[in-house]
VOBA-1610 file (N, C-alpha, C; in pm, whole numbers, padded with zeros to 5 digits, always signed):
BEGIN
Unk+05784+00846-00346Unk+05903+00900-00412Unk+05973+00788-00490Unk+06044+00816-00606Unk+06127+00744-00702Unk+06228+00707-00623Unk+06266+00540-00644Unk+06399+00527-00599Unk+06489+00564-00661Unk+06633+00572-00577Unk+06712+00677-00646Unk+06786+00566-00716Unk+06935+00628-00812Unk+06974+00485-00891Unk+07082+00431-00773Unk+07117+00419-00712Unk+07170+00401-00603Unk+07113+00318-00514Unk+06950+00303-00451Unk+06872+00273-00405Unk+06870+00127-00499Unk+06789+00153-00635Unk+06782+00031-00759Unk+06934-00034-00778Unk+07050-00004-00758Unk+07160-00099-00754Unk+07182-00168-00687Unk+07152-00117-00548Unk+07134-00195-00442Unk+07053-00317-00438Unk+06957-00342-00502Unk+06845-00425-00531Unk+06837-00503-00651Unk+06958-00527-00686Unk+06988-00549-00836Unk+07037-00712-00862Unk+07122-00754-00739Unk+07111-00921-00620Unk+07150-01000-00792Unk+07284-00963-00818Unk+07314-01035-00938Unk+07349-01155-00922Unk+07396-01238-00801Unk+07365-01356-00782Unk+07245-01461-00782Unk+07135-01377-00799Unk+07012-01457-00833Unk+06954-01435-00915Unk+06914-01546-00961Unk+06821-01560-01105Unk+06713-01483-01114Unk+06680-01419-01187Unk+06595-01334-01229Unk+06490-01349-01372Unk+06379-01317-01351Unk+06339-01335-01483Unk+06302-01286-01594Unk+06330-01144-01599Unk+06352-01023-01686Unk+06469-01041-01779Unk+06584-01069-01657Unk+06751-01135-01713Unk+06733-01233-01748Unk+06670-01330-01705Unk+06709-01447-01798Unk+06588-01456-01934Unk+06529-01393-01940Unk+06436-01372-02064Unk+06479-01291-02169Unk+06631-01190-02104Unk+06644-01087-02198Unk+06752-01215-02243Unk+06863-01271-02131Unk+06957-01355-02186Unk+06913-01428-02320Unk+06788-01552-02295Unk+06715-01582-02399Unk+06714-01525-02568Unk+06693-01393-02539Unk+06663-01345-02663Unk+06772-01269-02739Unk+06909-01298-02624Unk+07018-01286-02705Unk+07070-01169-02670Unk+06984-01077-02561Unk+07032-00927-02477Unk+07231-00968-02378Unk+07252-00878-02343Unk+07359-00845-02243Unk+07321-00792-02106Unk+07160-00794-02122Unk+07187-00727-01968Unk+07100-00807-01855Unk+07211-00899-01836Unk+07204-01025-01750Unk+07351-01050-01716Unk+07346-01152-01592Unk+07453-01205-01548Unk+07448-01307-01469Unk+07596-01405-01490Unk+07571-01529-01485Unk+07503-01594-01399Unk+07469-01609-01273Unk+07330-01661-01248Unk+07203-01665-01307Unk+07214-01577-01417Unk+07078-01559-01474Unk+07091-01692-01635Unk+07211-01651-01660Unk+07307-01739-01794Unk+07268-01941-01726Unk+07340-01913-01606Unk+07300-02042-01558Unk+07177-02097-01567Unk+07094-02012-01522Unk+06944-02073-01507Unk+06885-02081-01662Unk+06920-01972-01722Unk+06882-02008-01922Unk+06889-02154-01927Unk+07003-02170-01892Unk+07101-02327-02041Unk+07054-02392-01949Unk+06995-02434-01822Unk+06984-02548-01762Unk+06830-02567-01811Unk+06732-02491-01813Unk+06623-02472-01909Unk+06632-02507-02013Unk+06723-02422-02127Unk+06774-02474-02225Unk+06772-02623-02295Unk+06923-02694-02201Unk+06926-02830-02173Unk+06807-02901-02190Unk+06696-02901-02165Unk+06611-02992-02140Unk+06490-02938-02203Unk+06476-02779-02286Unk+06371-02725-02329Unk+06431-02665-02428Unk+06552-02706-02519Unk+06589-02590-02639Unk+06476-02467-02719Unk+06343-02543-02706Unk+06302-02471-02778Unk+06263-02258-02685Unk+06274-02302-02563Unk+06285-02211-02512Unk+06334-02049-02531Unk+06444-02088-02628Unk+06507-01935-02747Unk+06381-01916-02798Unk+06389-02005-02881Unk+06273-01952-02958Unk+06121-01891-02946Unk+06085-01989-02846Unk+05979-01903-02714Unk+06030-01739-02707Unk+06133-01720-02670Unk+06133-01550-02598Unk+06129-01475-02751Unk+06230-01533-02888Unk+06200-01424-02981Unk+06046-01447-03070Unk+06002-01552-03066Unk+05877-01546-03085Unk+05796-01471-03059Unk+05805-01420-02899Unk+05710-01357-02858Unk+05772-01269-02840Unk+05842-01163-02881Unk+05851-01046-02967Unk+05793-01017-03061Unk+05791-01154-03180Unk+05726-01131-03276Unk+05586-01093-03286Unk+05532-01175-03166Unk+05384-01180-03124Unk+05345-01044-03075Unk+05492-00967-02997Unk+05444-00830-02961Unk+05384-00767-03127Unk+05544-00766-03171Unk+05508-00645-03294Unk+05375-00650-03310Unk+05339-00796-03414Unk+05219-00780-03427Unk+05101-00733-03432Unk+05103-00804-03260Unk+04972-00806-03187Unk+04923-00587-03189Unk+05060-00554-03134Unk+05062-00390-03146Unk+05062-00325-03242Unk+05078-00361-03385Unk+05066-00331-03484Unk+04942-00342-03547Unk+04849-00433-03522Unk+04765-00478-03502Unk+04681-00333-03475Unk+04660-00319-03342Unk+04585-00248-03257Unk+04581-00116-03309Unk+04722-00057-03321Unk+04736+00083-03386Unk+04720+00100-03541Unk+04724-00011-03614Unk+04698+00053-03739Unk+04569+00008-03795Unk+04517-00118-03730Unk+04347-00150-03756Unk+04279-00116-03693Unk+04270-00149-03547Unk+04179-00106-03438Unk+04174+00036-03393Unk+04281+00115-03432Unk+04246+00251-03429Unk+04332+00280-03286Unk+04390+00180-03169Unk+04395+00179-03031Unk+04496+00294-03033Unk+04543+00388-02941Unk+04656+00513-02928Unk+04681+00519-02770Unk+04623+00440-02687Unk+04673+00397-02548Unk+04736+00264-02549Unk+04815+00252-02471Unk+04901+00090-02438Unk+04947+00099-02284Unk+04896-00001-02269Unk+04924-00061-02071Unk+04985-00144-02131Unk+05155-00172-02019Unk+05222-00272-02099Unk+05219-00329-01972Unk+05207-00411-01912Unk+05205-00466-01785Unk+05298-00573-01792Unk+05423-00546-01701Unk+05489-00661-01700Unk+05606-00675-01805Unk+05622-00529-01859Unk+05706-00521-01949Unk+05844-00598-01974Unk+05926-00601-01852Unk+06087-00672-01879Unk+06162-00583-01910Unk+06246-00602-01975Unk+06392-00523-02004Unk+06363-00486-02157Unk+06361-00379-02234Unk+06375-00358-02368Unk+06440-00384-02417Unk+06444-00449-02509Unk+06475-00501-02652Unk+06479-00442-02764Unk+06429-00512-02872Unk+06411-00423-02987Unk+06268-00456-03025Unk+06243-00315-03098Unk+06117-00299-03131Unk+05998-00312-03013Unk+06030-00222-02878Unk+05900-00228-02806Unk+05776-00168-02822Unk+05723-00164-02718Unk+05567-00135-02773Unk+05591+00018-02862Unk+05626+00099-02750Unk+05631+00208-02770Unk+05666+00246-02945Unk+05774+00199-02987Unk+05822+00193-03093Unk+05754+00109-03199Unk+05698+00027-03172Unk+05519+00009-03283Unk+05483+00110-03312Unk+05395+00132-03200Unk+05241+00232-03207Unk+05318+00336-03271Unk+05395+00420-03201Unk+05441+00550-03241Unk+05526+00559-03354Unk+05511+00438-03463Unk+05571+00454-03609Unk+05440+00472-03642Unk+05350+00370-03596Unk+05215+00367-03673Unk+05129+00499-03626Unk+05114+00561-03509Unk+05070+00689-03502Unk+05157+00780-03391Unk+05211+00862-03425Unk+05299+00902-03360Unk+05248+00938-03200Unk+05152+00979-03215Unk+05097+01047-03082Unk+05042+00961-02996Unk+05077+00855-03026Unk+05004+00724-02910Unk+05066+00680-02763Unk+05015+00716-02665Unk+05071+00687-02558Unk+05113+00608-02473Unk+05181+00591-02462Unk+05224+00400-02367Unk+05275+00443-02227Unk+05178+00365-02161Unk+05258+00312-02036Unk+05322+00192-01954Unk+05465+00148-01920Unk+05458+00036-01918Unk+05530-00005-01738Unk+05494-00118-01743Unk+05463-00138-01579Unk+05577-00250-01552Unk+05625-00208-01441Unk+05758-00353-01367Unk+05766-00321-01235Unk+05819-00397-01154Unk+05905-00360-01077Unk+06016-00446-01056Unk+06085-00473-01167Unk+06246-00532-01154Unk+06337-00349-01150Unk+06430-00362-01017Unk+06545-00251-01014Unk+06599-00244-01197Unk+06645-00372-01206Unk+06723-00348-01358Unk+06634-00318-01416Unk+06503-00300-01481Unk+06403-00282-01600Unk+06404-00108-01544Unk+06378-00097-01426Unk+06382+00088-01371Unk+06496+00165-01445Unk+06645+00098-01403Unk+06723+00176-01480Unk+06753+00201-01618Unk+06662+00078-01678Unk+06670+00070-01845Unk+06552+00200-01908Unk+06439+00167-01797Unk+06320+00279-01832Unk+06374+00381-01839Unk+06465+00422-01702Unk+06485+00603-01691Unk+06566+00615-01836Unk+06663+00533-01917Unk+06776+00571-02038Unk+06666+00576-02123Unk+06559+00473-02111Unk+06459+00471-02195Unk+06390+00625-02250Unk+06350+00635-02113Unk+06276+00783-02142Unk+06337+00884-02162Unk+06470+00897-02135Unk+06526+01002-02177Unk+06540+01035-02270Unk+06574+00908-02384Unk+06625+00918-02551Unk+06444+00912-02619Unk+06362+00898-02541Unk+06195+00894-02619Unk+06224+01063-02652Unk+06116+01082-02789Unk+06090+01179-02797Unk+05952+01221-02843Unk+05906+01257-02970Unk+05805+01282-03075Unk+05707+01324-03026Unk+05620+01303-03056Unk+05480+01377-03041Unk+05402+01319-02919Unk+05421+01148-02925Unk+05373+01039-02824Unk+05449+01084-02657Unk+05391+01016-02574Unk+05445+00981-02455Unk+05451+00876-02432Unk+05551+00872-02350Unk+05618+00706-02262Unk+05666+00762-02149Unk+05602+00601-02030Unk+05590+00617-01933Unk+05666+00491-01881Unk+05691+00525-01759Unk+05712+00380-01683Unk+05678+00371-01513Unk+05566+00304-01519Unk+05540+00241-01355Unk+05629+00209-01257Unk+05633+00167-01163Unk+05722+00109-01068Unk+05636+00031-00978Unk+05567-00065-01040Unk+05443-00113-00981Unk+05451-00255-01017Unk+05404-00365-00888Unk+05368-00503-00885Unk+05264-00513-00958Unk+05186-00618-01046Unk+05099-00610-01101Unk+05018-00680-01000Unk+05044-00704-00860Unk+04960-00806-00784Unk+04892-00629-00720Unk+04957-00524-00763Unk+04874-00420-00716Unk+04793-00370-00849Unk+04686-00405-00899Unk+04607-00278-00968Unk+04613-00174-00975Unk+04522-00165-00842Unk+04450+00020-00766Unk+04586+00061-00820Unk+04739+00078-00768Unk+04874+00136-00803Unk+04858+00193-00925Unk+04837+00078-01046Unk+04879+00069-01161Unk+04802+00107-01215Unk+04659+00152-01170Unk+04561+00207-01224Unk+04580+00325-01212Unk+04590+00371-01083Unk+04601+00523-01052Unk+04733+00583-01101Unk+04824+00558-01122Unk+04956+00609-01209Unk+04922+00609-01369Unk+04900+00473-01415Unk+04882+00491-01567Unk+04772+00609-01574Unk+04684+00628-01468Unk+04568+00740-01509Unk+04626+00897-01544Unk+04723+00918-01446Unk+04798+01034-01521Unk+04840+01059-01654Unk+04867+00940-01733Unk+04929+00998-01864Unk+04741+00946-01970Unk+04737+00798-01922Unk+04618+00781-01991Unk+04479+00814-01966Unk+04431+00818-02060Unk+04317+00892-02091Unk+04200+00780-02083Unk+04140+00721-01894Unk+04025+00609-01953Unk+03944+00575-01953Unk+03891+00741-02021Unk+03748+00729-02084Unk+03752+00694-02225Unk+03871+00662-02303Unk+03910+00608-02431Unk+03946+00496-02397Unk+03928+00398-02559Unk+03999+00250-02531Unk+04122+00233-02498Unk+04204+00135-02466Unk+04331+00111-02458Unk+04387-00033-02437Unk+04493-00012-02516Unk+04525-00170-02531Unk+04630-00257-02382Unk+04554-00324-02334Unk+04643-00383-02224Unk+04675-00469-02237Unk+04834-00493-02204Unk+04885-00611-02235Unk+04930-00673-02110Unk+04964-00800-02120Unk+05026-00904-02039Unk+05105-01021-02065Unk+05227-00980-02158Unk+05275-01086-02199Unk+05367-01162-02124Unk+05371-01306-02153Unk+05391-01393-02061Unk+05459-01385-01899Unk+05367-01308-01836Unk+05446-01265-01702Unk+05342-01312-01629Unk+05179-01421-01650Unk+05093-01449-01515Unk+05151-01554-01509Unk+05291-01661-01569Unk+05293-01747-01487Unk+05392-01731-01365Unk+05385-01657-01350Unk+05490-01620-01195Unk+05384-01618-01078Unk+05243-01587-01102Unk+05140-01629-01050Unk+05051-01747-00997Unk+05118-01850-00905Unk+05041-02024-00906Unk+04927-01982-00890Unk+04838-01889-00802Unk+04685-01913-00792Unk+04649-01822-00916Unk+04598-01907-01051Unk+04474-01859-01164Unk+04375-01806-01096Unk+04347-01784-01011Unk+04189-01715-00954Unk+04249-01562-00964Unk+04361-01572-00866Unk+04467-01414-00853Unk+04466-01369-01041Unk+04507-01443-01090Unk+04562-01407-01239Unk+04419-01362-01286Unk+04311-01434-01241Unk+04199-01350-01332Unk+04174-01271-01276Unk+04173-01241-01121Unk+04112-01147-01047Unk+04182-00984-01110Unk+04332-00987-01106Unk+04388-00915-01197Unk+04360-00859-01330Unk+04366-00937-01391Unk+04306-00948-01534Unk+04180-00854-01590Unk+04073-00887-01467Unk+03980-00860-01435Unk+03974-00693-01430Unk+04015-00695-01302Unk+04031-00566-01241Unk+04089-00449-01326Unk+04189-00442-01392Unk+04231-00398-01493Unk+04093-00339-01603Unk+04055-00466-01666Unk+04012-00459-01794Unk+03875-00367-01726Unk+03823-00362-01614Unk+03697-00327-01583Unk+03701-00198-01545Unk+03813-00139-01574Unk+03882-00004-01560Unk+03887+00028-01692Unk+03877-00036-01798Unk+03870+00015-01896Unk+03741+00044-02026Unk+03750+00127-02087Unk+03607+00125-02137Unk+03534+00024-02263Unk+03448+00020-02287Unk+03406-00033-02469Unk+03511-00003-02540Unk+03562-00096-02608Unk+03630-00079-02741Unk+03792-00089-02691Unk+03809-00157-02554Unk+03919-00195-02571Unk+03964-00292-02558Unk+04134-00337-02527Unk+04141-00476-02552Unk+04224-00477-02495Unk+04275-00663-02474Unk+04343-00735-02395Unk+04397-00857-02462Unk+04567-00821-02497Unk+04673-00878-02530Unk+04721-00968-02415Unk+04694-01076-02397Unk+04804-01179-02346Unk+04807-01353-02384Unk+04951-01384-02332Unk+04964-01457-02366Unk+05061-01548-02253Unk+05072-01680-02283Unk+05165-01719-02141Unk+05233-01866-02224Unk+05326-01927-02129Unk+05355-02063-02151Unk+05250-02176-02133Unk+05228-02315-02168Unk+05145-02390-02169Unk+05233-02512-02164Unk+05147-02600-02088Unk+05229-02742-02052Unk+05154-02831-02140Unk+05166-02815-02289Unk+05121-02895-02394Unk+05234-03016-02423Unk+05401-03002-02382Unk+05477-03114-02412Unk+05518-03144-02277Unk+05571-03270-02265Unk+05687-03301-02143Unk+05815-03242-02160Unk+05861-03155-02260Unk+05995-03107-02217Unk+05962-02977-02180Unk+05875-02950-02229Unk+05850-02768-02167Unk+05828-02800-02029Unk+05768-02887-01971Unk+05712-02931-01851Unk+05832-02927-01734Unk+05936-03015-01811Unk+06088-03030-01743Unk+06145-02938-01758Unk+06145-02844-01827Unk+06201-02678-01870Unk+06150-02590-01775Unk+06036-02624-01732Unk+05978-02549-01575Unk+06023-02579-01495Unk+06054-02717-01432Unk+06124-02732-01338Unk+06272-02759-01280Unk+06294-02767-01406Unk+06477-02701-01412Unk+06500-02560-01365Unk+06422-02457-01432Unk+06453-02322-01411Unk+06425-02277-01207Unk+06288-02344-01175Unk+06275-02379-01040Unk+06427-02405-00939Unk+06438-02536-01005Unk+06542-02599-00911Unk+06686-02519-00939Unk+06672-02393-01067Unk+06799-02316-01068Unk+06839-02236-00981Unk+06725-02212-00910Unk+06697-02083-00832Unk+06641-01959-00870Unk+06542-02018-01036Unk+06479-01886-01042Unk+06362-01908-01018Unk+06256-01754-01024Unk+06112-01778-00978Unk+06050-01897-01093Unk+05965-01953-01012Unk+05928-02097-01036Unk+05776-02005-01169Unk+05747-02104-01251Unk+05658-02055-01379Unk+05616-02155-01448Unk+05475-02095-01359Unk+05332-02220-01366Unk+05312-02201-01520Unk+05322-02357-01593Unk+05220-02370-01709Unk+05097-02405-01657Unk+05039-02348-01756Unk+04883-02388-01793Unk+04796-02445-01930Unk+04730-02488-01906Unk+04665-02543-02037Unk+04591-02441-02111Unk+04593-02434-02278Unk+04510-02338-02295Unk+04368-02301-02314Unk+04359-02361-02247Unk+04170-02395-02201Unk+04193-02291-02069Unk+04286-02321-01991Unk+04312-02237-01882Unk+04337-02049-01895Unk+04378-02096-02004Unk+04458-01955-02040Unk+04350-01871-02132Unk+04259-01963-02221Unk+04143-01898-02277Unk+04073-01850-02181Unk+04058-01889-02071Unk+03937-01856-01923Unk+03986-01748-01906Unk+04047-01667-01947Unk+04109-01511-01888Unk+04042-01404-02004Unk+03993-01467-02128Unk+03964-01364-02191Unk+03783-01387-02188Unk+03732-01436-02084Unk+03546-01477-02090Unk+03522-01282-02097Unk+03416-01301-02111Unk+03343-01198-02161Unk+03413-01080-02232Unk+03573-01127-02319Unk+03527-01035-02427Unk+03540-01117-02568Unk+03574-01038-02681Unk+03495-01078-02840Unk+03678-01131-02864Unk+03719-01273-02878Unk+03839-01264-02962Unk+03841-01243-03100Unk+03962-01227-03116Unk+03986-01124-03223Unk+04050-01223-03329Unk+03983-01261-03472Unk+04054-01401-03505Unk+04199-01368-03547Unk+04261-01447-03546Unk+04204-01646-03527Unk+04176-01694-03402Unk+04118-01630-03325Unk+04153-01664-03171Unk+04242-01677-03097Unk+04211-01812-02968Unk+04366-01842-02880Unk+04411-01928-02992Unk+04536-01900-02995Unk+04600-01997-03064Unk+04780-01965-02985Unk+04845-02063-03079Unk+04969-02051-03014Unk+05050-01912-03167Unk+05156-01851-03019Unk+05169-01702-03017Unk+05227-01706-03177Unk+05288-01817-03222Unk+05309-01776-03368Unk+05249-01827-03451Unk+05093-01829-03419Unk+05005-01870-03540Unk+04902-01778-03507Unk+04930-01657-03477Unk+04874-01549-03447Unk+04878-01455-03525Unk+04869-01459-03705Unk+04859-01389-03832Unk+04987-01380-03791Unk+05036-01498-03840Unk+05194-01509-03858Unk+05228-01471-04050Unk+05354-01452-04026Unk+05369-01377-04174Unk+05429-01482-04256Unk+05472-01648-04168Unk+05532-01773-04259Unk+05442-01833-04215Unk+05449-01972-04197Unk+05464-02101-04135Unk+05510-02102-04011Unk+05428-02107-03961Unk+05402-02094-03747Unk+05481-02203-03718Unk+05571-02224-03650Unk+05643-02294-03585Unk+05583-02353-03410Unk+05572-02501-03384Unk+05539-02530-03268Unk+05581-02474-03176Unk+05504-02405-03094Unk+05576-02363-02943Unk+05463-02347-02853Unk+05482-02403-02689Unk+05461-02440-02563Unk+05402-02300-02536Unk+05313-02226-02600Unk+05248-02088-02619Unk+05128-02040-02651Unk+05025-01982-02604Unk+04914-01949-02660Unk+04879-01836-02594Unk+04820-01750-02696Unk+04807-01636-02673Unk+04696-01639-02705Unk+04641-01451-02743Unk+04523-01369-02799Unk+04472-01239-02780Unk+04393-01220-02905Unk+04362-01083-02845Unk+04241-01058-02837Unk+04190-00976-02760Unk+04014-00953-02718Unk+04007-00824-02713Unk+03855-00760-02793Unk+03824-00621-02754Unk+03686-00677-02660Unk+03705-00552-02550Unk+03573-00560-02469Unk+03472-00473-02555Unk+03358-00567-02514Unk+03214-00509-02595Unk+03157-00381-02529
//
């Protein structure tokens, strides 16, 4: 059974840092509070480029989803790990680019639940939107729920944006990864992307946010982070970092690498 909103307020622990809130804080949202504000700027402090990290990779969403629905043909979306909406989410890609494309997207932060339910209420058109209430450390869950709305004996685009570093064991992150994609058929693909410990201040920007009291967020190298897409076809330009990913200027440096892969 759905928790009720009553149940999700309860669980909502606005004294601790969070990382939905402090990612939406980042990108310039309101729906955070100050423990979450705290843990930003002390990050911040020592990683400015960090803003730019979270709207970047928005940008990297549009894209990457724009991408999928208007070249690759894709009309399913697993959003795994979604966060708090913003502007321009998945949903609101695909379904400019084909209206009838279906998304489902996966959390279990209380605050991202109560944003989903306003979410879905104001969705309309031809498409569906969904929302999980699911750990991504569960699959089988997230498999068997998204199976209700999606269809997967068709391709579908799964995403994972920067949410495996909340994950320290990479074996777990591929095993995931894995599990997922092997649920899905020929011809689909796999959007993600994460932080990378390519400088020393991003490095100290991890462990500030740690010692803030929020969940701690393993970089990786992107040699590490390429090992998640082995056996399927990337999609050029390859891994690269998230805004040199058929960026529409001059890619700006950032502590980021992404990509996208269709399975063969």
């Amino acid at each position: 059974m759905a928790p009720t909103d009553d149940e999700i307020s309860a669980q909502l622990q606005p004294d601790i840092p969070h990382a939905a809130r402090i990612w939406n804080y980042w990108m310039g949202g309101k729906d955070n509070f100050a423990a979450d504000r705290a843990a930003g700027d002390a990050v911040a402090q020592v990683y400015p480029e960090i803003v730019l990290m979270a709207q970047h990779s928005r940008r990297f969403l549009i894209r990457v989803v724009h991408y999928l629905a208007a070249e690759a043909g894709i009309r399913q979306f697993l959003d795994i790990g979604t966060g708090l909406p913003t502007m321009q989410n998945t949903h609101e890609v695909a379904q400019a680019v084909a209206p009838g494309s279906r998304i489902v997207y996966v959390d279990n932060d209380p605050l991202v639940l109560v944003h989903a339910r306003a979410l879905l209420t104001q969705s309309g058109g031809e498409g569906r939107t969904t929302h999980v209430a699911a750990d991504y450390h569960d699959p089988g869950l997230i498999l068997a729920e998204a199976g209700k709305v999606l269809d997967f004996s068709e391709p579908i685009g799964v995403m994972f944006m920067g949410v495996m570093g909340y994950e320290p064991d990479l074996t777990v992150v591929s095993s995931i990864v894995n599990r997922v994609m092997e649920a899905t058929p020929s011809g689909s693909y796999l959007v993600l992307w994460d932080g990378t410990n390519t400088t020393p201040a991003v490095v100290e920007g991890a462990a500030r946010l740690a010692q803030s009291g929020g969940v701690p967020y393993i970089l990786r190298s992107p040699a590490e982070i390429g090992g998640l897409f082995d056996g399927l076809e990337l999609v050029e330009p390859g891994l690269v970092q998230i805004t040199g990913w058929r960026p529409e200027g001059e890619p700006e440096w950032l502590d980021a690498y992404g990509a996208v892969a269709r399975k063969p």
